[in-house]
C-alpha positions in Angstrom: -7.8 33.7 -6.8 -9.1 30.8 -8.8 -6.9 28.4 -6.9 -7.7 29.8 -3.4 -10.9 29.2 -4.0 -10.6 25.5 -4.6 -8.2 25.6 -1.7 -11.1 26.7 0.5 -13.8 24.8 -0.7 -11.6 21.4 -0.2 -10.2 22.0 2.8 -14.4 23.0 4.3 -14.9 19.7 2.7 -13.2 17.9 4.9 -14.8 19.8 7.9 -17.7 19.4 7.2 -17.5 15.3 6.6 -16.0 15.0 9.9 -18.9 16.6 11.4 -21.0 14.7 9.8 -19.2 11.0 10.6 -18.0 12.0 14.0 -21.7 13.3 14.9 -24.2 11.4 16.9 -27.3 12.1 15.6 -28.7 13.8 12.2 -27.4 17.4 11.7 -29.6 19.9 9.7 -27.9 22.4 7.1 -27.8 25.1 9.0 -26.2 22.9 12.3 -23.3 21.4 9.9 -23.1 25.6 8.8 -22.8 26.6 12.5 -20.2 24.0 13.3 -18.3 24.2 10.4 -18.1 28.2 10.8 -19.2 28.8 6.8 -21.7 29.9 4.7 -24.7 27.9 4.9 -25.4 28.1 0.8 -21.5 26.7 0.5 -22.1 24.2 3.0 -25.1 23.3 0.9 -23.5 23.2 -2.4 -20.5 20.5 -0.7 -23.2 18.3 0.9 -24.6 17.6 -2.3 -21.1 16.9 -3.8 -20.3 15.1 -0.8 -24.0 12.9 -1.6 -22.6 12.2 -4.9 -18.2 11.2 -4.1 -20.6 8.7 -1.6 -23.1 7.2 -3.9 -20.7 4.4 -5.3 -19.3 3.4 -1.9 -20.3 1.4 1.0 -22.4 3.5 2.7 -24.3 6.5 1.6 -25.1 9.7 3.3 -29.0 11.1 2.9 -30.9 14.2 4.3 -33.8 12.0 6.6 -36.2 14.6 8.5 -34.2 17.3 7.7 -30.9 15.8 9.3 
């Protein structure tokens, strides 16, 4: 089950940083959550991991005006 899991969380993961890079404007949680078709605390949880696998790199992503 264990391994599902992770399975599931990393493949939402990758949904939910192509909504955000192929988006034209700032999304809110709950419009990345509606896109993405998942749980908005989940989709919470791997925005914040996202934040953090983006901190070192060239570009950053940040929650601006709630977007």
């Amino acid at each position: 089950m264990q391994l599902a899991t992770e399975v599931i969380r990393e493949h939402l993961r990758g949904v939910i940083e192509a909504i955000v890079f192929a988006s034209d404007k700032p999304m809110s949680h709950r419009e990345i959550a509606k896109a993405a078709k998942a749980d908005l605390k989940l989709v919470k949880e791997l925005l914040v991991e996202l934040t953090a696998f983006y901190k070192n790199r060239g570009f950053r992503l940040d929650e601006i005006a709630g977007g």
